[in-house]
C-alpha positions in Angstrom: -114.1 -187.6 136.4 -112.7 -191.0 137.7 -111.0 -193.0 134.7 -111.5 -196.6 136.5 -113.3 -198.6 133.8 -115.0 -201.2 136.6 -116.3 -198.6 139.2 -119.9 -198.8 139.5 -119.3 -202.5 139.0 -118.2 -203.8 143.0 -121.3 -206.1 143.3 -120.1 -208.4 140.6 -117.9 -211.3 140.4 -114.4 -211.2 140.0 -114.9 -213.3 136.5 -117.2 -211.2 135.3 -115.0 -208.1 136.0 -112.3 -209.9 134.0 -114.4 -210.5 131.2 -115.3 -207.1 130.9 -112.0 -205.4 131.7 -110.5 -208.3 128.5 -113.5 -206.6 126.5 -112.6 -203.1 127.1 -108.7 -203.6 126.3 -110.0 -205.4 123.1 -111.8 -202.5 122.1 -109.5 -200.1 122.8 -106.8 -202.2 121.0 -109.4 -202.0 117.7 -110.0 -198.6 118.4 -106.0 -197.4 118.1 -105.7 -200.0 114.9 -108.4 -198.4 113.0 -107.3 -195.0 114.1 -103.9 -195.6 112.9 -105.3 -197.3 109.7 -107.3 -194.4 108.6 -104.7 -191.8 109.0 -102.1 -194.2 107.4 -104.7 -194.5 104.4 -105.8 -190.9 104.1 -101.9 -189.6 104.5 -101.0 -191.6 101.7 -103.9 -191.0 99.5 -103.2 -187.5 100.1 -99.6 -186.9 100.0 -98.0 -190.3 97.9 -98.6 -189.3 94.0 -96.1 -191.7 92.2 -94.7 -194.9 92.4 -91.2 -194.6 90.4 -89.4 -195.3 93.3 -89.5 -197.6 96.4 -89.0 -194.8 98.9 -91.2 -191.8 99.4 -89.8 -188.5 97.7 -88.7 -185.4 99.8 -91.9 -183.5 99.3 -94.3 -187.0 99.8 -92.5 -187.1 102.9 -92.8 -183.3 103.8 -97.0 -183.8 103.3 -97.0 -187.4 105.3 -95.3 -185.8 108.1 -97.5 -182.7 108.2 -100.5 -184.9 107.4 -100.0 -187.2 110.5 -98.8 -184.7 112.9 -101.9 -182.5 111.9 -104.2 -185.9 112.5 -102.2 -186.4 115.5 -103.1 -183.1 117.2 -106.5 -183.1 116.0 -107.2 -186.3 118.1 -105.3 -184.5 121.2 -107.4 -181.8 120.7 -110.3 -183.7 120.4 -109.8 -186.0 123.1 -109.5 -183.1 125.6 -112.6 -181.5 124.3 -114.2 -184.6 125.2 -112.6 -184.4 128.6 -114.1 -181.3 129.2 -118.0 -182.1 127.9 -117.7 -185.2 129.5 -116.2 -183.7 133.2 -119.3 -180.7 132.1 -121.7 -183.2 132.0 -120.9 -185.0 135.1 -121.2 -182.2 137.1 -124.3 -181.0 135.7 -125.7 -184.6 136.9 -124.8 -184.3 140.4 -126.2 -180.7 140.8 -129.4 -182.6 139.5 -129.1 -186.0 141.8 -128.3 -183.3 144.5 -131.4 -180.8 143.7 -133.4 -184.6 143.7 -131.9 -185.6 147.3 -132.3 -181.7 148.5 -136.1 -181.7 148.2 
């Protein structure tokens, strides 16, 4: 599976290219802040239970930790599942286009 973003895309203009390569990384950026704002929220709804101090006790710090390294290789683990469907997938559609071209 080729990770290039534009490929497909030759016959258009350079500025149109752009535009849609600043689109992508402006996704993506959205993408990693709401990622990180969810597991930021959900860590500390699950593991912060007072507020008599400023900093986090030793066992709110225990669960935070567990929570976002749990979160974190969830995501990994997701992400290369979806590697592998997607690589599946892409395979399975040039068996097809080649049975198509074959006949």
């Amino acid at each position: 599976m080729n990770n290039n973003p534009i490929e497909g895309l030759e016959g258009l203009p350079d500025a149109q290219k752009n535009a849609l390569m600043t689109q992508i990384e402006e996704m993506q950026v959205r993408d990693s802040l709401r990622m990180y704002n969810n597991v930021v929220e959900r860590c500390f709804r699950d593991c912060v239970e007072t507020f008599r101090r400023k900093d986090l006790e030793s066992a709110e710090e225990r669960c935070v930790t567990r929570c976002c390294e749990k979160f974190m290789k969830h995501s990994a683990r997701v992400g290369m599942r979806f590697g592998e469907l997607s690589t599946q997938a892409e395979q399975q559609m040039q068996q097809v286009m080649q049975q198509q071209t074959g006949r």
